[in-house]
N, C-alpha and C positions, 0 to 999 in steps of 0.2 A: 871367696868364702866357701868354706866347707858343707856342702847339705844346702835345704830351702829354709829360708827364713820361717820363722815359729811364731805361730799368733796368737797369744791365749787371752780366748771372749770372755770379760765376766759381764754377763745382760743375764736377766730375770725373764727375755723376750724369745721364746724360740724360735718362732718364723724370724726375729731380726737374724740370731744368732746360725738359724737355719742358713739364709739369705748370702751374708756375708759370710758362712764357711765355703757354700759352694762358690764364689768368685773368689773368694783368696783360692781353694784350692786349684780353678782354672786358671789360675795365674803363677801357679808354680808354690804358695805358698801350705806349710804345714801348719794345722790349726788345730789348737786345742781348746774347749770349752766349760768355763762354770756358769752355774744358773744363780750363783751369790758369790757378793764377797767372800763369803767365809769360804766357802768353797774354791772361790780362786786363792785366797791367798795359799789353803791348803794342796794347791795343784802346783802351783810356783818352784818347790824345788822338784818335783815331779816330770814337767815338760821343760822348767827352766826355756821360757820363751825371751826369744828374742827382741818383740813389743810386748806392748799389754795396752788391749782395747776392753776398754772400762766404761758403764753408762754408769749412771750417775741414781736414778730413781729407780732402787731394786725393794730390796726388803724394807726399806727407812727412803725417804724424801732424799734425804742426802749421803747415804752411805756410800756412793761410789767417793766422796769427797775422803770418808774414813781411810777406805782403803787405798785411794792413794797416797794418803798420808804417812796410811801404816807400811807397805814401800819404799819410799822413801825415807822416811825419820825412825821408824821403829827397828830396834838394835835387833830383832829376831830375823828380820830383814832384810839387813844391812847388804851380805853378798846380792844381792836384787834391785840395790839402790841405782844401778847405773844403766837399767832396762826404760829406755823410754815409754811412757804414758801417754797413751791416745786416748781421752777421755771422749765420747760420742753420747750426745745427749740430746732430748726431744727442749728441753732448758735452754734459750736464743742467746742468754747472758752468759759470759765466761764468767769465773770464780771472780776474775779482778773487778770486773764489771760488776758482776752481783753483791760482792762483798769489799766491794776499794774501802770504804771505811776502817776494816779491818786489818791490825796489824801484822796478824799472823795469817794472812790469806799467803804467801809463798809455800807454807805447811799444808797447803791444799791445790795448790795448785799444778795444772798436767803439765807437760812438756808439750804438747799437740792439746786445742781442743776445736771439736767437733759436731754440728748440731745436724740431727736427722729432721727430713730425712736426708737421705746424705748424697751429696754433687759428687757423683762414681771416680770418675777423673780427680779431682781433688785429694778425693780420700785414698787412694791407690797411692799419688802422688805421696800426699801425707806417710802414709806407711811405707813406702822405701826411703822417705827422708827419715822417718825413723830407727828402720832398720839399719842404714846408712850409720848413724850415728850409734846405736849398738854395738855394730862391728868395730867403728873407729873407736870406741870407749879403751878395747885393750884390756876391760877387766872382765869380758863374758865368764859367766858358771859355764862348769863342763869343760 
């Protein structure tokens, strides 16, 4: 793979987002951050990252759920669709957990999820298995 893999934060949390830029970036990793969804979705063709680490309780209870939804399923999107989602949240319930009831919990659902605070090794883990599968997708933007 060409370059350090691409990290783009979207948390409402600066000391989180502080925290996990400086170990991605002692880890070889290039990081980019927003402080809201709307923000990250708006930085998306901009850094065009290779994950995307996403909390979940920013501006609304549940908007980080939006924005992965809007990623994945939303046609403005669409070239983004294939970037895996590592959703990291203070929330102990995954989507399916929290909302099995529901039939359209896959429209919200991450590819990776995550609860802080967060087990180092694990999550490192997590994000090169993501990355991993970025690279293998075969459709990266850029």
């Amino acid at each position: 793979m060409a370059g350090a893999t691409k990290v783009l934060i979207i948390d409402d949390d600066d000391d989180f987002r502080a925290s996990v830029r400086a170990l991605l970036e002692s880890r070889g990793f290039e990081v980019f951050e927003a402080a809201s969804g709307t923000e990250g979705l708006q930085r998306l063709p901009e850094c065009r990252p290779d994950v995307v680490l996403l909390d979940i309780m920013m501006e609304s209870s549940s908007e980080g759920y939006g924005i992965n939804q809007a990623i994945k399923w939303r046609e403005e999107y669409r070239e983004f669709r294939h970037i895996p989602v590592v959703m990291v949240s203070s929330i102990q319930e995954s989507p399916d957990l929290l909302f099995s009831m529901a039939g359209e919990v896959e429209m919200i659902r991450p590819d990776f999820y995550l609860t802080k605070p967060l087990d180092v090794p694990h999550f490192l883990a997590t994000l090169e298995s993501a990355a991993r599968r970025s690279r293998e997708s075969g459709t990266q933007p850029g």
